[in-house]
N, C-alpha and C positions, 0 to 999 in steps of 0.2 A: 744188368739193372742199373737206372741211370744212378747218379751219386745226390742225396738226398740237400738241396738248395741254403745252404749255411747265409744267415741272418743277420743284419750286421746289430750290432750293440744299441739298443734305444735310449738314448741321453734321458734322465731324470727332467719332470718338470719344474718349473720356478717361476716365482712369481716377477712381475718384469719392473723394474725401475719405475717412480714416478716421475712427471717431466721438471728438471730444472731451469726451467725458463717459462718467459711469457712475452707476448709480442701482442701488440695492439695498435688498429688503426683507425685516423679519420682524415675526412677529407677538409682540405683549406680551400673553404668556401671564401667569394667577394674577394680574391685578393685584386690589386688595384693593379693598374700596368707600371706603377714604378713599383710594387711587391716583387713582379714577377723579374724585372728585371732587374731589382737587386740579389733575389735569387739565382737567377742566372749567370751575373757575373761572380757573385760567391763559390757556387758550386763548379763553370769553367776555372778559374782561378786553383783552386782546390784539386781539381781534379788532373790540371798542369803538374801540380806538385806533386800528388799522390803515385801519377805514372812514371814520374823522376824517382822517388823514393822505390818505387818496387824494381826498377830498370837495375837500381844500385843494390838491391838486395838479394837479387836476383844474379848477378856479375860475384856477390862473393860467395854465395853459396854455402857451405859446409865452414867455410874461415868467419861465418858471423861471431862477434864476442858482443858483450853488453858495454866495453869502449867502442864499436862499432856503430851501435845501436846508440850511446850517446851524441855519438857524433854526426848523425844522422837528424836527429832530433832536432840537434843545436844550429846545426843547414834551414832546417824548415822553421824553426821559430822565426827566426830573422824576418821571412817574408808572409807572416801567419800571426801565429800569437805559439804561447806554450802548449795551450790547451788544445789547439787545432793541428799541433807537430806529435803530438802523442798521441791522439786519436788516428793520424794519417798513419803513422809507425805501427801501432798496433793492427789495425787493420792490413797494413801489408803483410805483415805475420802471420796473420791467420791466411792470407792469399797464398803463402809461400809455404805452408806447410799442408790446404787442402790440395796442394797441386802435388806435394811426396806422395800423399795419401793416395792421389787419383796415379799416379805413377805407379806406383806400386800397386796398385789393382789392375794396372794395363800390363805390366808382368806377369801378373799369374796368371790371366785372360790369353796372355802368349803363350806360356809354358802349356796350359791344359790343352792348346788347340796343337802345338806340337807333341807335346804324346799323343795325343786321336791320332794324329796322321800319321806318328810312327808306329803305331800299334796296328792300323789299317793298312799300310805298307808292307808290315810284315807277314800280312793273311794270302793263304791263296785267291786267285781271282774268284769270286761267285761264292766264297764261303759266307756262311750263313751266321749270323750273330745273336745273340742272347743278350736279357736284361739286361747286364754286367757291362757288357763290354760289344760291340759294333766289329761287324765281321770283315771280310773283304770286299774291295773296289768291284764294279759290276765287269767292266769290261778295263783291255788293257790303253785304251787312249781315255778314261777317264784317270788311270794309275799312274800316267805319266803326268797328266796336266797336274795332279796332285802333289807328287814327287818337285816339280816346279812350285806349288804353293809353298810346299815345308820349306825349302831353300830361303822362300821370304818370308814366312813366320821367323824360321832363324836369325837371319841378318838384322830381323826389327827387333830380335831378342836381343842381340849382342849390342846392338844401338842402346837399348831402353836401360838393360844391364851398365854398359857402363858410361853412360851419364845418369845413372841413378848412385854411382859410386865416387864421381866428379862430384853430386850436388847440384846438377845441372836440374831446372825446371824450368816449363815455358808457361807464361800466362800471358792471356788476350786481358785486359780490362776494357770491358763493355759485352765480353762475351764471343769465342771462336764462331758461334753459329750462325749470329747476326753481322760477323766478317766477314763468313763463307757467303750467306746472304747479296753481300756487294755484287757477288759475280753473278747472278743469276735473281736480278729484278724483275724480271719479267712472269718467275713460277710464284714468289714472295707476293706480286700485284703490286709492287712499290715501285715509284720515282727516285729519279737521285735524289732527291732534295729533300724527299722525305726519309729516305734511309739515310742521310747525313746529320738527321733532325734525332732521329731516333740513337746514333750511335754515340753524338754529342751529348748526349742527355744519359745516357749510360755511363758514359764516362767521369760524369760530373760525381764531385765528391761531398755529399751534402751529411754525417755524418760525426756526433758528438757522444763520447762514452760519458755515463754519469762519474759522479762523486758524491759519496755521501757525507752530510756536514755542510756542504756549498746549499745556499737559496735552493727549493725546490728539487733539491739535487741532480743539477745540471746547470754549468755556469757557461757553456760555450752556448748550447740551443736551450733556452730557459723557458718553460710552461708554467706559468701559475695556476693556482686550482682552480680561477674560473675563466683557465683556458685560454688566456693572451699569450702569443706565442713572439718571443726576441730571439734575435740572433748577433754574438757577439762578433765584428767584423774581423775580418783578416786587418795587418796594419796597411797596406798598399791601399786599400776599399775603405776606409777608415771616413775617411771627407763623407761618403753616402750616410752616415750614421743620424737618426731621426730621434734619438734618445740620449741621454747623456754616458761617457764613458764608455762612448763608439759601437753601440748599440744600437739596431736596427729593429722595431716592431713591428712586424703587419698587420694588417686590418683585419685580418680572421683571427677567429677565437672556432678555438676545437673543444670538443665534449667529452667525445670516447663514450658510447653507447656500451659498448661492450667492455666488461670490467672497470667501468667509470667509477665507479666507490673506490675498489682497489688501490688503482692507480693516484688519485686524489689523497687515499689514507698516506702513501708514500711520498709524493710531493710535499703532503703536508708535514711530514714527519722530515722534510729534507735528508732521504734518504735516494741511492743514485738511481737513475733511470736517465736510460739511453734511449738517445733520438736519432731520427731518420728523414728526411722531407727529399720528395725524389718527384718526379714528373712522369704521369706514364701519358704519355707521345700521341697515341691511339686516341685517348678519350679526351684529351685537353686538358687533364685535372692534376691537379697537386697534394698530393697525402703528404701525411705526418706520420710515423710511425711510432710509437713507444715500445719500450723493451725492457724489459728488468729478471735479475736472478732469482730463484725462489731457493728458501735455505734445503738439503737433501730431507727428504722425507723417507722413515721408514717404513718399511713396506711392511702390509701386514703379515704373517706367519701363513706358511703354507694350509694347516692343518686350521685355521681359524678360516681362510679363503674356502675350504670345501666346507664347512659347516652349514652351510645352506642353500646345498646344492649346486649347480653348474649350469651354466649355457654354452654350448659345444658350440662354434662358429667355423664354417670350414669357407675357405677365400678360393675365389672362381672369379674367371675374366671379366664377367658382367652380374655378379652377383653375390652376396652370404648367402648360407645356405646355414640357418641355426634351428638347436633344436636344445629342448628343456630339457634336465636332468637330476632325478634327486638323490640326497648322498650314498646310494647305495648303486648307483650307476643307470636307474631305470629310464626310460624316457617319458616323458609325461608330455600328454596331450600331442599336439601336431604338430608337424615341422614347418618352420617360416622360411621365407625369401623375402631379402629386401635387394634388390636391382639398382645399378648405376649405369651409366654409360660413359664409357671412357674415351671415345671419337671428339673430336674438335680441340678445341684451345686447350692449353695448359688451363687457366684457370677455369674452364667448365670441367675438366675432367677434377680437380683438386673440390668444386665444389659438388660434383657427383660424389665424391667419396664421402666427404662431411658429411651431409645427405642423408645417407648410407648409415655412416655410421650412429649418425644421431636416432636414425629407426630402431637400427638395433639396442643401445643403451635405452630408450623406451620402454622400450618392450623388458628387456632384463630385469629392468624398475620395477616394471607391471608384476612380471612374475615371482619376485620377488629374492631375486638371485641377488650374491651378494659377489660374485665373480666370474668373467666370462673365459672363455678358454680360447686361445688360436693356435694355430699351429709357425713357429718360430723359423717362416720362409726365406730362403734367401738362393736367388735363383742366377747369384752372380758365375759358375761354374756352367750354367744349363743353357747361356745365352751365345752361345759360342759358336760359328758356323759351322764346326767340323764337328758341334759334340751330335747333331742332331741330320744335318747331309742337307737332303732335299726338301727336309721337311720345313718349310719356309712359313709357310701357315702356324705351324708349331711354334714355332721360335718367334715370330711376331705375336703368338697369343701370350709366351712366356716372357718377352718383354713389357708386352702392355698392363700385366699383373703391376699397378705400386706397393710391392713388398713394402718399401724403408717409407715411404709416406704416410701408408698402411700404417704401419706401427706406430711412428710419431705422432700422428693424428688421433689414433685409437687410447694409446696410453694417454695423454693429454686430456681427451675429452672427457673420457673414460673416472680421473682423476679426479672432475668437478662433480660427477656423478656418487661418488665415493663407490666406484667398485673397482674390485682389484683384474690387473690382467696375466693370467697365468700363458707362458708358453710352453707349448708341447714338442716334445721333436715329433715332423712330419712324417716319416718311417713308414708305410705301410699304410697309413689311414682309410685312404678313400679303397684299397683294395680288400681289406681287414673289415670292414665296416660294410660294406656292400656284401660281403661275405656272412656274415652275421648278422647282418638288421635289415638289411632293405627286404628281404623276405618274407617275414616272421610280421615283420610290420604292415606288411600291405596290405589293404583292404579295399573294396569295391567305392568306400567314398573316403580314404585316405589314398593319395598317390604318394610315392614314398623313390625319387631319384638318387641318386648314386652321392652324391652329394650331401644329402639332408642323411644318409647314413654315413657317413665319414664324417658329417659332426657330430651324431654320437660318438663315433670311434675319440672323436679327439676331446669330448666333455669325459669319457670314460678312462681316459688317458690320465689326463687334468686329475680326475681325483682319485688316481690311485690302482685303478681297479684293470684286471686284462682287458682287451677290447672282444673277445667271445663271449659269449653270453653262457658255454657250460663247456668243462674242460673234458679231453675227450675218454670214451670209458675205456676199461682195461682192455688188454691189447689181443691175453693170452685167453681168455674165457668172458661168461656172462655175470661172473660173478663179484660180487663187490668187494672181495678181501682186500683188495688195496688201497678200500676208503672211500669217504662220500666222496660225489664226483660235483656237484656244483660247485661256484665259486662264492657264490653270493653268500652263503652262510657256515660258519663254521661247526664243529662238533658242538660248541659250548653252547650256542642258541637254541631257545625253546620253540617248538612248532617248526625243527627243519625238516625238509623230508629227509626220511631214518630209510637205511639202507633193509635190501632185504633178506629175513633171517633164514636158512637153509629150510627145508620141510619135515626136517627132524628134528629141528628143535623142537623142547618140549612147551618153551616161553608162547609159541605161536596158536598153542589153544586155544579156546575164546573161554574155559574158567580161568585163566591168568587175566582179561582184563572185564569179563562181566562177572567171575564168581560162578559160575555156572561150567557143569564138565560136557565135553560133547567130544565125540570121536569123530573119524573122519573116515567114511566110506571109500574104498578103493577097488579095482578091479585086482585082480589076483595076477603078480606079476607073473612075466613068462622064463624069467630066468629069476635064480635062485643065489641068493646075495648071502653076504657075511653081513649081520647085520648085529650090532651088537642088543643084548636082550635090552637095556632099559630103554633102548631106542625102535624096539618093532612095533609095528603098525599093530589097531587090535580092531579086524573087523566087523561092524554089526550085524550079527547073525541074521536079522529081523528082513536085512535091505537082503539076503542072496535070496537066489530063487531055484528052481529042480531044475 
């Protein structure tokens, strides 16, 4: 008998951080051709320096101190100002430490595809694999070709390992992909001249942190609140300066449609808010970015988040898949789909998601949910060539999921909505849930897919409750001794269903619940019982017959 499938631990759910940030854009309309090209040389300029400072931060590595860091600072003032050598410094910090981060995610990425293949190496050929764990190589010139991969998993592990212990990291600024891009113009549809256009303007450093206390809260790129936009020059570029005190104004005035009160309350309040003015290449146009911190909000209480039910939301390559649910786990009404499409550009897929997402907080509104549920994905383990083989299909539909998008965008949005978002761990859902609901639920004009029941699994998760619908009955007989068997209601509630009492009881009369005596006719058994007297049957003479 096979050994009965051991389950691994389902992490507790919680509710998810609200977002500390905020980021806003509009576009610099009218700028003039000496706008642009005082932008231009600003941001080449800047962006000279910026690639000096990261070259140097970059060289000491792990030996950085904050004399290092002054003295750093003190190099770029000279050819800048103060306020443009500590925004440059800062920002390389943050370059220098997303690059540890991505390091170290390219380690465990190595590590997990070298166990696969040593774990696969050690099966016999043709052996057959299970859920858990991937069996052996098909034939032996696949086992060999493979034996040759682990050799170079390895040596990229021993590389990544130790210059992860150096403090070694590499960074492209303007971006590795639009580098690799250079070699292969022709699958891009680019010219040199335009991929030169494009990588220049990547590079350019057009970027001021606020200060709060300073004019409008920001002295290096300054916005007043009705949206005249200055820029304080570097000293080299100083002569270009159209305003007093080596200040440059352009001819656009920005708005910010979106959180424009907000933003305005903070300018006006001279408190900090960080700018951005960048060029994107493609359309010809020139943004402004706004950006500022929001103080930590806390979050509300688990047990106040289920108070008014759930929306269970389960995440698929091209769609949600949610369904209503109220505090007792039920599902109510019918299951939704809202659809994206994640094919084309970076920014059509990022605006499929929004999309998306804004249907769904709709509708949660509508129904009057006061928290949605997701399941707390993160598919960085899964994406691996060795964890998955040939399945290539797979593993591109498991890439194209935005998990970490997903989230940031959902809790954000989610946020102005005032609903809270609870994460579940994934564990079983879509199989647990298909198991228990897509059945029971289906009817001739409700269609009911695997998916719309794994978002109940994971709304029923969320607030508390198992994901089956009745626990299963005893094991050794029919009979109830070992207690009510649903889950949905306990002993103490009124109107449960009451378990059933033996047929000897004497409580199952019907004068115990109408007052009224009646016996109970029976055939005359064939075997002859121990039957205690206050408990023998008494049959009505009336009902036998000759």
């Amino acid at each position: 008998m096979s050994e009965k499938k051991k389950l691994r631990t389902i992490d507790a759910p919680f509710v998810a951080l609200g977002p500390s940030g905020v980021a806003i854009r509009d576009r610099l309309k009218h700028l003039t051709p000496g706008d642009e090209k005082v932008l231009r040389l600003v941001g080449e300029h800047l962006g000279r320096l910026a690639s000096r400072d990261l070259a140097v931060r970059c060289a000491q590595g792990q030996e950085h101190s904050s004399e290092s860091w002054a003295v750093r600072k003190r190099d770029l003032t000279a050819e800048s100002s103060s306020r443009w050598a500590g925004s440059i410094t800062k920002a390389t910090h943050d370059q220098w430490a997303l690059s540890r981060r991505c390091q170290l995610a390219h380690i465990q990425s190595l590590e997990a595809g070298v166990r696969t293949l040593m774990h696969r190496l050690s099966q016999p050929l043709g052996e057959k694999g299970t859920k858990r764990a991937a069996g052996g190589y098909r034939s032996k010139s696949e086992w060999f070709h493979k034996t040759r991969r682990l050799a170079v998993l390895e040596h990229r592990l021993d590389v990544a390992r130790a210059e992860r212990e150096a403090g070694v990291v590499r960074v492209v600024r303007g971006g590795r992909k639009l580098l690799n891009t250079r070699n292969n113009l022709a699958a891009a549809k680019l010219t040199e001249p335009q991929w030169r256009e494009r990588w220049e303007a990547e590079r350019w450093f057009l970027s001021a942190d606020g200060e709060s206390g300073k004019r409008y809260g920001n002295d290096t790129i300054r916005v007043s609140p009705d949206g005249e936009v200055s820029v304080n020059l570097p000293a080299p570029l100083a002569h270009l300066a159209n305003a007093p005190r080596g200040r440059y104004v352009l001819a656009s005035k920005v708005a910010f449609p979106h959180r424009g009160a907000e933003w305005r309350d903070r300018v006006e309040g001279n408190r900090a808010v960080a700018y951005r003015i960048h060029l994107d290449v493609a359309r010809g146009r020139w943004y402004l970015t706004a950006s500022w911190q929001k103080p930590v909000v806390q979050t509300v209480p688990l047990e106040t988040a289920r108070a008014a039910g759930m929306v269970g939301v389960d995440t698929n390559a091209d769609h949600f898949a949610a369904y209503r649910l109220d505090v007792h786990g039920n599902p109510i009404g019918d299951p939704h789909q809202f659809f994206y499409d994640l094919s084309g550009s970076a920014g059509n897929r990022d605006a499929q998601v929004r999309h998306a997402i804004t249907q769904v907080l709709h509708w949660a509104k509508k129904c009057g949910a006061k928290a949605i549920a997701i399941e707390n994905l993160d598919f960085g383990a899964e994406k691996t060539r060795e964890k998955h083989g040939r399945r290539k299909k797979f593993r591109q539909l498991i890439s194209g999921i935005p998990t970490g998008k997903l989230r940031t965008r959902l809790v954000s949005m989610a946020a102005e909505q005032g609903l809270a978002i609870i994460a579940v761990d994934p564990a079983y859902t879509s199989m647990w849930g298909a198991e228990h609901w897509r059945k029971p639920l289906l009817t001739p004009r409700r269609k009911m897919s695997r998916h719309d029941a794994a978002g109940i699994a994971i709304g029923r998760r969320a607030l508390g409750h198992p994901i089956r619908r009745r626990t299963a009955p005893p094991h050794d007989d029919q009979s109830d001794r070992r207690g009510h068997r649903t889950v949905q209601a306990g002993p103490e509630t009124r109107g449960r269903e009451e378990t059933r009492h033996p047929a000897t009881d004497p409580s199952t009369k019907l004068e115990d619940r109408t007052g009224t005596t009646r016996t109970r006719a029976t055939r005359t058994p064939k075997t002859v019982r121990d039957v205690p007297s206050d408990q023998e049957w008494v049959q009505d003479s009336l009902l036998l017959t000759e």
